[in-house]
C-alpha positions in Angstrom: 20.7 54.3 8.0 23.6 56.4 7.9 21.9 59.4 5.8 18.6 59.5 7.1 19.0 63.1 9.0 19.4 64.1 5.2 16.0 62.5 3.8 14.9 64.6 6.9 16.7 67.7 5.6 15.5 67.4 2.1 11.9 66.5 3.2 11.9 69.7 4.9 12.2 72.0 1.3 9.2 72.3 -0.3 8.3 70.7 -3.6 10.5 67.7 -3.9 8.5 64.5 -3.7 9.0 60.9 -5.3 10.2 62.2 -8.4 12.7 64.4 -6.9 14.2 62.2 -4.5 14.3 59.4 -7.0 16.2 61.5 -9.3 18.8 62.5 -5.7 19.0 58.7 -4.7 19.6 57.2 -8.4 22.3 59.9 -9.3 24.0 60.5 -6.2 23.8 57.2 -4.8 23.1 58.7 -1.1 21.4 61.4 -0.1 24.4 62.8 1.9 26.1 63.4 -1.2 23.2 64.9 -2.4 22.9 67.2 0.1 26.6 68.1 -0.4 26.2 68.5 -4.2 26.8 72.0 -5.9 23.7 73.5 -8.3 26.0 71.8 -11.0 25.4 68.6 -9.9 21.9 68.7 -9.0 21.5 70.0 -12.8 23.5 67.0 -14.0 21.2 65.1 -11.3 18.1 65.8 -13.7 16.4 68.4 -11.3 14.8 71.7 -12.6 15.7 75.3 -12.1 13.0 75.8 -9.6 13.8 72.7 -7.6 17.3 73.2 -7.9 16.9 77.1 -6.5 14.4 75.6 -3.9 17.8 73.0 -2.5 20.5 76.2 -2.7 18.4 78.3 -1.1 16.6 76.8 2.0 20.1 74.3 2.8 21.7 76.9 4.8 18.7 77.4 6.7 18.2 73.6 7.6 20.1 71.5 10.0 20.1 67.4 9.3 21.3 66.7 12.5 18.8 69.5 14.7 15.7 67.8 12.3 17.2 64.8 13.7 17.8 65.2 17.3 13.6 67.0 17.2 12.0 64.0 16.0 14.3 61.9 18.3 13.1 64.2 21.2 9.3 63.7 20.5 9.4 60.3 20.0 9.1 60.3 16.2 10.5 57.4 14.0 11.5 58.5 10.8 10.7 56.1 7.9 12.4 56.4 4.4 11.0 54.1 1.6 14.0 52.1 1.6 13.4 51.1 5.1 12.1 47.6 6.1 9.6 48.7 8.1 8.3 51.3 5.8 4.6 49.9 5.3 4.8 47.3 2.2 1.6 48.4 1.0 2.3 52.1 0.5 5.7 51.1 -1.5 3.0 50.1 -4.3 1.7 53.3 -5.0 2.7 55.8 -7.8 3.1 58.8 -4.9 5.1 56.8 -2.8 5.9 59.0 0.1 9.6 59.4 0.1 9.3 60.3 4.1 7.1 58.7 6.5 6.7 59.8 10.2 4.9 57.9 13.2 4.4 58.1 16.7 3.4 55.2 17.9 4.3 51.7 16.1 3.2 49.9 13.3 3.3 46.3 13.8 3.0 42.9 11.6 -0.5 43.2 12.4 -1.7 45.9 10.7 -0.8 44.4 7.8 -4.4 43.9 7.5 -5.8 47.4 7.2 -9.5 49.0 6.3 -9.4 52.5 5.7 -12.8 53.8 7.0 -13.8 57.4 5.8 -16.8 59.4 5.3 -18.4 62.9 5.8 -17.5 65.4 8.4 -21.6 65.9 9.6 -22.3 61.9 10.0 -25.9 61.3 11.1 -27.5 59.4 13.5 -27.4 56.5 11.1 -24.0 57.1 9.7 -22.2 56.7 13.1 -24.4 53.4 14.2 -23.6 51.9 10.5 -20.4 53.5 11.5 -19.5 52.0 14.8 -21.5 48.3 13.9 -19.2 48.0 11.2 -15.8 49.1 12.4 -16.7 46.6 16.4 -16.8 44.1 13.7 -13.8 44.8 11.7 -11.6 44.8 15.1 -13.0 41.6 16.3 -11.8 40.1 12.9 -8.5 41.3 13.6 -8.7 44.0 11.1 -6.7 47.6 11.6 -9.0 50.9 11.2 -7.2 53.5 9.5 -8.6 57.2 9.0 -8.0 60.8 8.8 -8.8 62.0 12.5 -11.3 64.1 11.1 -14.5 65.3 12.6 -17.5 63.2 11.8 -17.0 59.6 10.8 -13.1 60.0 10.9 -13.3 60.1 14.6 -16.1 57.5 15.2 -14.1 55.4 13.3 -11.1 55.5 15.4 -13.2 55.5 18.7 -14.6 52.5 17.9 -11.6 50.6 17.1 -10.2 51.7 20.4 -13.3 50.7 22.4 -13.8 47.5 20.9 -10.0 46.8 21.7 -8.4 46.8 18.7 -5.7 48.8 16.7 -6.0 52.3 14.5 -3.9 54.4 12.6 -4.7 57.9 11.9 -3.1 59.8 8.7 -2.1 63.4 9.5 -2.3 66.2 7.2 0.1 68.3 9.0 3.3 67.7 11.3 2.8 65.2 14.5 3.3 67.9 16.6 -0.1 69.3 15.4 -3.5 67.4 15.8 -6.0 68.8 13.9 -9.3 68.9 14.9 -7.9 70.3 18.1 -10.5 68.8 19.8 -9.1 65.5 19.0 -6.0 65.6 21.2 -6.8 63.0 24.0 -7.9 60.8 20.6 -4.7 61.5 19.2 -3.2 60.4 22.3 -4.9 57.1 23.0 -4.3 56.0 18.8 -0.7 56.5 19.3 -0.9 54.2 22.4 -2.8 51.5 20.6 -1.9 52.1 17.2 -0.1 55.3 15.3 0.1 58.3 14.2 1.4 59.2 10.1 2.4 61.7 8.5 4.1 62.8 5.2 4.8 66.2 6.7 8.0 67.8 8.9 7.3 68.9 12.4 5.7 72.1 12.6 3.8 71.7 9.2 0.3 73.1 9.4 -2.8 71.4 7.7 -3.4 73.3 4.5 -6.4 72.7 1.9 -4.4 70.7 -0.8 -2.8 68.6 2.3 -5.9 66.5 2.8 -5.8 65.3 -0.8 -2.5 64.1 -0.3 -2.7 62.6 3.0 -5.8 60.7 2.1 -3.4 58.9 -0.8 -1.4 57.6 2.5 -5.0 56.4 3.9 -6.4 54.3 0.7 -2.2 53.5 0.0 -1.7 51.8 3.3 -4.7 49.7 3.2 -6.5 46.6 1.7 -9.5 48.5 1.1 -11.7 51.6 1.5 -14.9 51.2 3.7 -17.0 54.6 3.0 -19.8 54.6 5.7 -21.7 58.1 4.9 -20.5 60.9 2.4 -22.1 63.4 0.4 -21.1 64.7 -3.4 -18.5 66.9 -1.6 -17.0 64.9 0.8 -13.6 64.0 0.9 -14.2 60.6 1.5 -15.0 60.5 -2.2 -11.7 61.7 -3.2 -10.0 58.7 -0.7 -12.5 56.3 -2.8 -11.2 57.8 -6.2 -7.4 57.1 -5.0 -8.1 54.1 -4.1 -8.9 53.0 -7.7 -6.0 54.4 -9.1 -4.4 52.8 -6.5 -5.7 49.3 -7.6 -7.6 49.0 -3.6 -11.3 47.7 -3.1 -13.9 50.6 -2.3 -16.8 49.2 -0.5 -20.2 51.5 0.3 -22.5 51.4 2.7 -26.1 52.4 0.7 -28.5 55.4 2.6 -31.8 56.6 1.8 -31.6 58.2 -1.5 -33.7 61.2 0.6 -30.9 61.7 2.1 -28.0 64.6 1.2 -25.2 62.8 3.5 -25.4 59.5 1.3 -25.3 60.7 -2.2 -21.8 60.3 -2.5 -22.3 56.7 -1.2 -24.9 55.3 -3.3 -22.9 57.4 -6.4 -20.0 54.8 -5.6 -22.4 52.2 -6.1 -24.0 52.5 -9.0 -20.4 53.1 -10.4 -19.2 50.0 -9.2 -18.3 50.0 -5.5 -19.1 47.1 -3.6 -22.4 47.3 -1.0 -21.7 46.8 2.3 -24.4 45.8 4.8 -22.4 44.0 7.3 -18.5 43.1 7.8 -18.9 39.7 5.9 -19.3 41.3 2.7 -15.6 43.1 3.2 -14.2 39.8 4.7 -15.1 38.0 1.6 -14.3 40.0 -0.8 -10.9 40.8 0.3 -10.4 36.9 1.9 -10.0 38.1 4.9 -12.0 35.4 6.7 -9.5 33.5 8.0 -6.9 36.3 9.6 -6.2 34.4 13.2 -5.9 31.3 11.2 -3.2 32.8 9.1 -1.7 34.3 11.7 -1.3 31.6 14.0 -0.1 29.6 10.9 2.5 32.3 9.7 4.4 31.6 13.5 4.2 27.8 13.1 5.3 27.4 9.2 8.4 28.7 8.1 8.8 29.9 4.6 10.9 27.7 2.2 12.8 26.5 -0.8 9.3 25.1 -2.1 7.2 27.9 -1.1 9.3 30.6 -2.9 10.0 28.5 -6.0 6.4 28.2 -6.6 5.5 32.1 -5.3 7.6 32.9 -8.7 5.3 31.5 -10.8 1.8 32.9 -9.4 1.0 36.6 -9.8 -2.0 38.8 -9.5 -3.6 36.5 -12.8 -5.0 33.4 -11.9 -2.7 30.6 -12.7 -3.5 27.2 -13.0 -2.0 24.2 -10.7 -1.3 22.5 -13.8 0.8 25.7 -15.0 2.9 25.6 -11.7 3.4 22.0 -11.8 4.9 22.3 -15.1 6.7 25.9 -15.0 8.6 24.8 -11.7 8.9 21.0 -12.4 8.1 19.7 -8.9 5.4 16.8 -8.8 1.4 17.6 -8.1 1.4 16.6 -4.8 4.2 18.6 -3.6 2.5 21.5 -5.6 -1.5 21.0 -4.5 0.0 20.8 -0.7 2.2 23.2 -0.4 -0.3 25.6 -2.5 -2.7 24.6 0.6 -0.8 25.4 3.2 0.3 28.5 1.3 -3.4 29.8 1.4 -4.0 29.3 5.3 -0.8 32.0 5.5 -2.9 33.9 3.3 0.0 34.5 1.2 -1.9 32.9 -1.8 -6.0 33.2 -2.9 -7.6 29.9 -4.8 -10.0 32.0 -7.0 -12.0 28.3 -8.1 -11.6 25.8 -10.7 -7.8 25.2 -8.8 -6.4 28.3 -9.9 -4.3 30.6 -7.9 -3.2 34.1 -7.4 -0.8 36.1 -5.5 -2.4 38.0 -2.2 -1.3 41.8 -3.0 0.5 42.2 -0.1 3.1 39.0 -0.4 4.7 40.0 -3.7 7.1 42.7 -2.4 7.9 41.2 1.0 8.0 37.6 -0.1 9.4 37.8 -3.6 12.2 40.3 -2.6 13.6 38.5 0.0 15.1 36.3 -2.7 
């Protein structure tokens, strides 16, 4: 990507998010240009008077190419949302990131994420309900992701590493920082068997109204939100809240209603969450019963002229076989066997009574291919 060291540049300035760098990329065309562009053009770009001032003032102060050659040097990929390997999943959000960082790699994978959150002061029960649940997640194949913060945060990722299996841990600062610093050789061994994110330059430190916003990245990346343990105040409820605005699953385990630490939890239940008492209940609810199967089948099926014909009549409604048959014209059998096979690479969910909807995650990668 030829102007990446200016997404870089522009990332560093403060206040310019989606909206900003939407207005940039749709005017300008690239961001180099962009960068270039008098306080004229930004004007004529749509930008504000503040964000405008903001661009004039900090350019001379910023080096593309020096923002550029530091990330190179500590092993940082930068991601812009135009790139391919930008996670699919986070495209869909209204806060899109423009800017994504990582150490380590994200793989094909962890396209099957669980975001597992919860309160900083976990109790005895929280971290066995904690650990039970995330060994079992791994052994399904699933991806922990989570905030690296004390308490359940860091069980979390633990587990997942002990029980072999990958995490990704969501900064809310630069990647040169770990925060808890007590987390370092945790931060270390994710990057090795997972990654590290962030939103935020090198050298950003974790503010207040930076959790917020990186938890957006944590519920945005994944299927679904596990909360394990959280009281009324924990941040783990604001991750569930984004999740729901987000369109994701929030899943709860219950606690004793005796109990401070799990009356955020039970909250999110009796406003609709789903109960969790063991990994099944997540597997099911998200089909994820069958990841290997889909894997293995995703390597030994190719996708085709059949398979994407069909993929453009199915959406997140249920739609009939009958309505596929006639809306692409191809005969039942071609339709109920190709629909079957389509299922097993878990790009498609039969929700009963033979109709069909698309899995969230295919639309964008699938559909926009063609």
């Amino acid at each position: 990507m030829s102007d990446l060291k200016y997404w870089v540049g522009f990332n560093r300035i403060q206040g310019l998010g989606r909206a900003k760098f939407s207005l940039l990329e749709g005017y300008f065309g690239d961001l180099e240009r962009a960068w270039k562009a008098s306080a004229a053009e930004l004007k004529a770009a749509g930008l504000d008077s503040k964000s405008i001032e903001a661009i004039v003032a900090a350019r001379p102060d910023i080096s593309p190419d020096a923002e550029l050659e530091r990330l190179e040097r500590n092993h940082i990929k930068t991601l812009t949302w135009n790139d391919p390997a930008f996670p699919a999943r986070l495209k869909e959000i209204y806060d899109v990131p423009p800017v994504l960082y990582v150490r380590g790699d994200i793989t094909p994978e962890d396209e099957w994420t669980i975001a597992v959150v919860g309160t900083r002061r976990a109790t005895i029960y929280g971290r066995e309900v904690t650990e039970r649940l995330v060994a079992e997640l791994v052994r399904n194949r699933i991806t922990v992701v989570s905030g690296l913060a004390r308490g359940i945060d860091s069980i979390a990722h633990r587990t997942a590493l002990e029980s072999g299996g990958r995490t990704i841990a969501v900064f809310a600062c630069g990647l040169d920082i770990v925060y808890p610093p007590e987390n370092v050789k945790l931060a270390q061994a994710i990057m090795e068997h997972g990654a590290l994110v962030s939103e935020y330059p090198l050298g950003i430190k974790p503010k207040a109204d930076h959790f917020p916003r990186r938890n957006r990245i944590m519920s945005g990346i994944s299927l679904g939100v596990l909360v394990t343990e959280a009281g009324e105040g924990s941040g783990a409820m604001i991750t569930a809240s984004l999740a729901l605005e987000q369109n994701r699953e929030v899943f709860a385990v219950p606690g004793s209603i005796l109990s401070p630490a799990s009356r955020g939890v039970n909250r999110l239940i009796k406003e609709g969450a789903k109960l969790v008492s063991e990994v099944q209940d997540i597997l099911e609810e998200l089909n994820l019963t069958m990841i290997p199967r889909q894997m293995e089948m995703r390597e030994l099926v190719p996708e085709n002229e059949t398979e994407s014909l069909i993929m453009r009549y199915l959406s997140h409604e249920p739609t009939h076989i009958d309505e596929v048959c006639r809306s692409s014209s191809l005969p039942i059998a071609t339709v109920s066997s190709t629909l079957a096979m389509m299922e097993l690479k878990g790009i498609i969910r039969q929700m009963g009574g033979m109709n069909y909807i698309l899995a969230r995650e295919a639309r964008a990668s699938y559909l926009g291919a063609n």
